[in-house]
Residue, then its C-alpha position, 0 to 999 in steps of 0.5 A: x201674499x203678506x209674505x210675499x209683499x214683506x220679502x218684496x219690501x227688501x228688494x231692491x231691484x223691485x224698489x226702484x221699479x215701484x219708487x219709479x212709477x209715477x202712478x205708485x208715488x200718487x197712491x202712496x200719498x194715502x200713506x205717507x203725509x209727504x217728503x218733505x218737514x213742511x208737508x208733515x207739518x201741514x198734516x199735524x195742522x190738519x189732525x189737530x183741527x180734528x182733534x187728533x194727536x200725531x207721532x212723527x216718524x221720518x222714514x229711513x231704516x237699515x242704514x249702510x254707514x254712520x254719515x246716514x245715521x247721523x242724518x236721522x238725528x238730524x231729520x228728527x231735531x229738525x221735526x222736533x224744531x218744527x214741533x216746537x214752532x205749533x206749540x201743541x206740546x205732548x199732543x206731537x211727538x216722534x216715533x224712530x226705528x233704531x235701524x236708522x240710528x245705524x243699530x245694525x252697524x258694527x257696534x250699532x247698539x252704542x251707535x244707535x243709543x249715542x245718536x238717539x239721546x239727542x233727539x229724547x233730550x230736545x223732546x223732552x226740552x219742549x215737553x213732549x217725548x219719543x217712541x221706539x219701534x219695534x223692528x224685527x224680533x231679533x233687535x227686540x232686546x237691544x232695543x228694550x236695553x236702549x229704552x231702559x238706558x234711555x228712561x233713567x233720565x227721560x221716563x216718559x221715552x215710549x216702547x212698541x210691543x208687536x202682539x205676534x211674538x210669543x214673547x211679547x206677553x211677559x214683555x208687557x208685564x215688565x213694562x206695565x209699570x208707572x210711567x211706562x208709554x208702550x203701544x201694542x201693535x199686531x206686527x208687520x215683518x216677516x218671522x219665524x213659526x219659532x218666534x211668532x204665531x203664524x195664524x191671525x186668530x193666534x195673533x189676535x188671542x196675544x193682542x188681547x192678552x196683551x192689552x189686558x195686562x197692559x190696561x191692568x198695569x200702571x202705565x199709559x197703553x196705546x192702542x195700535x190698531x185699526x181693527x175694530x173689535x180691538x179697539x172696542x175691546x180696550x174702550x171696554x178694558x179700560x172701562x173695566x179697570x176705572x180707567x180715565x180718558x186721559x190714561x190710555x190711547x188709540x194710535x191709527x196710521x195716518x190714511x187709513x180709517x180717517x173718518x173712524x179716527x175723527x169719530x173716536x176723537x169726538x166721542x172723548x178718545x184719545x186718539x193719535x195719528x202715526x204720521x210717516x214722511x220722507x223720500x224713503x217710503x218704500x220699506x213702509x209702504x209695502x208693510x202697510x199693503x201687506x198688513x190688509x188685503x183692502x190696502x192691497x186692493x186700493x193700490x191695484x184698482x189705483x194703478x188700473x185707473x191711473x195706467 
């Protein structure tokens, strides 16, 4: 089923057909805060009341030519913009897929780096910083190369390391260095048995490797899940090396799990909401149907009640 779900996240004739549903686009508000900046702004009102951190992530990826590219700039200097004006500082940042920076353009490396800078640049102004996702695994080193270039002047610029590559262990050692930002997630795309563990128990060994060598380092470890036995095992982890409460973090998707997210928040964990908005939320919502059969199941029952 979740690569079922993952394939049908690229086809476009199933696109149209779910984007169109009235009914779909009422279940996808669970997801995703809204389509337009004002809508994901009221959300980071909303989580900070709770005393929740957020990421941005305008949604858009696999851009088709260098006009779209330079429209995500712009999204995200507007979102930063928006930022600015709730003074809430490092408790906001944004997360972008390079993808959307036209990374798999002819020459979308440069392109992607050239049209990212700006975005560091303005967050870095208002004292706050931005993440790179991580994509498919055949993108993993050039985005690892865009990060490097990008932390010579902006140190604080953010990775994301996906638990189910097999290489992501050593690629945790090399960024578990001073001032390195990377959040650990499992990984939501469709790969290969000669790159990526193929079973969950598999997976969830490398995540917890992962997190170790991650809480062992030097840098600031986000936590990218919402299964509890991981988060548990980090709030241990941390507790084990002398980390302080401010040195680490958990990072949950906005809609799911919230009553677990305020929790954790009371309990003096840092916790940060990953907060997706944008007409474009197809790519992202059927990643998230294919993460848990319980996302699966919610939309199902919804669109049975809905009928």
């Amino acid at each position: 089923m979740q690569r079922a779900l993952l394939a049908a996240s690229r086809r476009p004739a199933l696109r149209r057909a779910v984007v169109g549903t009235r009914a779909t686009k009422r279940v996808v508000d669970r997801f995703v805060a809204g389509e337009t900046l004002e809508d994901a702004l009221a959300a980071v009102r909303a989580l900070s009341a709770d005393g929740i951190s957020v990421t941005l992530d305008h949604l858009g990826e696999d851009v088709t030519d260098r006009g779209e590219a330079k429209r995500s700039r712009d999204a995200y200097l507007a979102a930063l913009d928006g930022l600015a004006g709730l003074d809430v500082g490092p408790a906001a940042e944004v997360s972008v897929k390079l993808s959307a920076f036209g990374q798999a353009l002819p020459g979308g490396d440069e392109l992607a780096l050239e049209l990212v800078r700006p975005v560091v640049e303005a967050a870095s102004a208002m004292g706050t910083t931005v993440t790179l996702d991580m994509e498919e695994s055949a993108t993993v080193d050039a985005t690892l190369a865009v990060l490097a270039e990008l932390r010579r002047d902006h140190p604080g610029t953010g990775a994301v390391l996906q638990a189910m590559l097999h290489r992501t262990e050593d690629d945790a050692r090399a960024l578990a260095t001073a001032g390195s930002r990377v959040r650990l997630v499992k990984g939501a795309y469709r790969e290969p048995p000669s790159v990526a563990f193929a079973d969950r128990r598999s997976v969830d060994a490398s995540y917890a490797r992962c997190l170790g060598v991650l809480m062992r380092g030097e840098g600031y470890p986000m936590v990218g899940s919402h299964d509890p036995r991981m988060v548990n095992l980090a709030q241990r982890v941390a507790a084990e090396y002398g980390r302080t409460a401010d040195s680490w973090e958990v990072q949950m998707l906005y809609g799911i799990r919230p009553g677990e997210q305020r929790r954790l928040a009371a309990s003096g964990v840092r916790v940060r909401a990953y907060v997706p908005y944008g007409v474009d939320w197809y790519g992202y919502f059927m990643r998230r149907l294919a993460e848990r059969p319980a996302n699966l199941r919610f939309f199902l029952r919804s669109l049975a009640t809905r009928s």
